[in-house]
N, C-alpha and C positions, 0 to 999 in steps of 0.2 A: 559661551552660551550653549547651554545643553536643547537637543531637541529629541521630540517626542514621539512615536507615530501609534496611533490606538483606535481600536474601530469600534464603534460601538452601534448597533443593528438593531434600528428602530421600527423594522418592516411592520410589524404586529399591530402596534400603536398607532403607527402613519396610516395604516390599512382601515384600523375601524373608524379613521376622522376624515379620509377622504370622499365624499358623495357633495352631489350640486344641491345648491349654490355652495360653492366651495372659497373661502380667503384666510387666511391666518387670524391665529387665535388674539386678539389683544391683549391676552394676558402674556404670550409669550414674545413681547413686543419690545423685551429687552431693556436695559435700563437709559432714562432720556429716550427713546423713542414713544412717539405720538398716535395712537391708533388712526385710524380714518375721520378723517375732521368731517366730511359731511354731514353725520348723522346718520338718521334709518329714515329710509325714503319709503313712502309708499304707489305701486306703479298700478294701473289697473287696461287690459287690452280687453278684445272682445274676435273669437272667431268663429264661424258659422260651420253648424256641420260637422262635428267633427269626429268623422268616421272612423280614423285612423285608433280612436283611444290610446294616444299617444300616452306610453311610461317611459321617461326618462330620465337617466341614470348613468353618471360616468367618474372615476376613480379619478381624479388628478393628481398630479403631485403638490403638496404642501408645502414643499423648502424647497429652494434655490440655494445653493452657497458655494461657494470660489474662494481662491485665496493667492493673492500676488505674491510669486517670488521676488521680493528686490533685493535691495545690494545696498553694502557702504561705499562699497568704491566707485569709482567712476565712472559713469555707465549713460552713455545718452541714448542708448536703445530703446524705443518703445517696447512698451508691455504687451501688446498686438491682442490675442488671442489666444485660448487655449493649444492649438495646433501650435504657437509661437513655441510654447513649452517654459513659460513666466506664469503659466495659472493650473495651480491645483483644482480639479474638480474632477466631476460633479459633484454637490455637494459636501463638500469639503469646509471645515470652519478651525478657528485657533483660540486656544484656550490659554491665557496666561496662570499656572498654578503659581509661580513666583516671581513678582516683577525683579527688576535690575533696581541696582541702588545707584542713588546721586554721589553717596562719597566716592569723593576723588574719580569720577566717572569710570567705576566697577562696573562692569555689566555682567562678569564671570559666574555670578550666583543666579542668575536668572536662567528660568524656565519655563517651560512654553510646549503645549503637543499641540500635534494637529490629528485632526478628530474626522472621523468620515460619520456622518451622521446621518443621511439621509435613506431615500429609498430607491435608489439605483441600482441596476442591475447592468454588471458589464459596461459601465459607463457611459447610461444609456436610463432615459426616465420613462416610466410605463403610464401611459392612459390605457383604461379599460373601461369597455364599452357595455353595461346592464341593459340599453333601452331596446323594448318594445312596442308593435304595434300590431290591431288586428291586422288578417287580409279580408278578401271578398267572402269568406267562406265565416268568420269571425273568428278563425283560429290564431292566436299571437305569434308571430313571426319577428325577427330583429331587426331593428330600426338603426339604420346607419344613419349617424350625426355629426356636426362640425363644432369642432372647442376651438377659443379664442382665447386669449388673457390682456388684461391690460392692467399696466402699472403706473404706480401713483409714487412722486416726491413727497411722502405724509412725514409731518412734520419740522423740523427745524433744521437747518443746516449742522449745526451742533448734535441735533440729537439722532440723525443720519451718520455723526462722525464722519460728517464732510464727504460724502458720498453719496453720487447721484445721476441718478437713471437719464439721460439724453439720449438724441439721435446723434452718431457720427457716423463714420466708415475710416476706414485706413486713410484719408488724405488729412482729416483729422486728430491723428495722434500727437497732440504738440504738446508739450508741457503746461501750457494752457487748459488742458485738457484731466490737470491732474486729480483722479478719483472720480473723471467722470466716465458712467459704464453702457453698457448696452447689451441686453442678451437677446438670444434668438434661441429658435427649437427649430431643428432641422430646416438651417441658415434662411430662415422666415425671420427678420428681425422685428424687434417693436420697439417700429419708428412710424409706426402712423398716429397723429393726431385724437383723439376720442375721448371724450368723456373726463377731460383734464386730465389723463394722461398718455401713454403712448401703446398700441397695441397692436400684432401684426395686422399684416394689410389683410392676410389670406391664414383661415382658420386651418387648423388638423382636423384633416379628414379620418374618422374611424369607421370603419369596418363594423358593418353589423352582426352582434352573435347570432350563434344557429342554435335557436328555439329547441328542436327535436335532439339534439346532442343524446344518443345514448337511446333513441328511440327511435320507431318509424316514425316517416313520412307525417307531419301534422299531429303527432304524438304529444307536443308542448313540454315533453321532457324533461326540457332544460327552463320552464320556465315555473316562475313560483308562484304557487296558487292564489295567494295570499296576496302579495303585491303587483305580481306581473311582471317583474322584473327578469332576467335572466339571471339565473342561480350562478352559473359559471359565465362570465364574461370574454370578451372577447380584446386581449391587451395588445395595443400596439407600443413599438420601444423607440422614441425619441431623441435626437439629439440633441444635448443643451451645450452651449457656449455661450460665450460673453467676451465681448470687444472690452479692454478696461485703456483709457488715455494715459497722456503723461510718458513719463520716461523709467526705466529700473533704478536708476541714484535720485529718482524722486521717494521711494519706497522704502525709505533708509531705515525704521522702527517697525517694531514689532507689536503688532496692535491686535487686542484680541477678538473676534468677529462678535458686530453687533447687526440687528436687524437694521437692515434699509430701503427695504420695500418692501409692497403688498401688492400678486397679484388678481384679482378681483377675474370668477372667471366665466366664461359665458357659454351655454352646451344650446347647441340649437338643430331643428329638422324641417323640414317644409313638411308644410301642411297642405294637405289636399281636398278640395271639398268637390261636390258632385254636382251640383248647382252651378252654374255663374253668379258672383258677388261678387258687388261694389266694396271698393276698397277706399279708404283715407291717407293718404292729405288727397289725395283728386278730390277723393267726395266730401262733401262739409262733415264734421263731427256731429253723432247723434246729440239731442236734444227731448227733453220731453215732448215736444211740440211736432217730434219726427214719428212718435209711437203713434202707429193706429190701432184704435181698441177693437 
């Protein structure tokens, strides 16, 4: 079995599709997988006051991908971890260009590369942080905010190719466990409960860009006139790994990477208001009956 190794640099592409709300495209949802089965939901909040004119704006990454080293021989080791040294990544995926043939159990003609595809730098995923906010003086300054992700089982066990996002940890690696994963970003895993599916407990803190970049003091610089946003942002570099179960002589075939999840992501800041306000669920939900004219 011949193999492959090819890189192909998608930074340009991944760059102008990452902005919030940010999750994978359904069209590139691969073949048999199911986009997000909820539908398109509509949400509606209400905040008072809000001084800050908060713009917000953060680059995520768009892919995830891994790729298990296994074996025909005999091997009850667990697959552990990237550190383990069983899992190519970050983003990393396998391309079958020629499958193996059934006669007489040939497999000599088959071919197979492994593709680095993503947007990693130094193997390491970048968030970058656009958001602004006035100060007291109403000049825009950068707005530090917390990103979240949570991931969804969408679709079919089939159409997953049998792969699927759970909570474990290391006492969990049984053969029971075979194809089931778990990633984290800088060892924050997502294994908390939410929103039907799992998502860290504790968001990525980023760092707010500096508005004046390249300017004095209250300058606004670095920021765009037009949107508000900060022109050059401010990127923090992430670690991605994934815990995958099962054992290495469970991993015996060569299987070409299909999509298997979607992380759905969340950018959020506190809001500050200058008044004292009443908040909900303590307070009843407004109502017409609450308006005074």
């Amino acid at each position: 079995m011949k193999k492959r190794f090819t890189t192909a640099l998608l930074a340009g592409a991944l760059a102008a599709s990452m902005a919030i709300p940010t999750m994978a495209d359904p069209l590139d949802a691969g073949e048999g997988a199911v986009p997000v089965s909820s539908g398109t939901e509509v949400w509606a909040g209400i905040i008072v006051e809000d001084e800050l004119d908060a713009k917000i704006k953060v680059e995520v990454p768009t892919l995830f991908a891994f790729v298990v080293k296994g074996t025909i021989d005999a091997n009850g080791n667990p697959v552990g971890t990237g550190a383990n040294g069983n899992i190519y990544l970050p983003d990393v995926k396998v391309k079958v260009t020629q499958p193996s043939t059934a006669a007489n159990g040939d497999t000599q003609d088959a071919i197979y590369n492994l593709q680095t595809v993503g947007y990693a730098s130094d193997g390491k995923l970048p968030f970058t942080n656009y958001s602004t906010k006035l100060d007291a003086n109403g000049k825009r300054k950068g707005m530090a905010v917390s990103v979240n992700g949570n991931i969804k089982n969408e679709g079919t066990d089939a159409s997953r190719k049998y792969w699927t996002h759970t909570t474990f940890d290391k006492a969990d690696e049984a053969r029971t466990n075979f194809k089931h994963y778990n990633v984290s970003i800088d060892d924050n895993q997502f294994d908390t409960v939410a929103a039907g599916g799992l998502q860290m407990k504790d968001g990525i803190d980023l760092t707010e860009p500096d508005a004046d970049m390249g300017g004095a003091a209250d300058s606004e610089a670095n920021v765009d006139a037009g949107t508000g946003y900060a022109v050059v942002g401010e990127t923090y570099y992430a670690n991605f790994d994934v815990r995958v179960g099962g054992e290495l002589e469970q991993y015996k075939q060569v299987e070409e990477s299909a999509k298997i999840g979607t992380i759905v992501w969340t950018i959020s800041s506190e809001a500050i208001v200058s008044d004292a306000v009443d908040t909900a669920p303590n307070m009843p939900n407004l109502s017409v009956d609450d308006v005074t004219p």
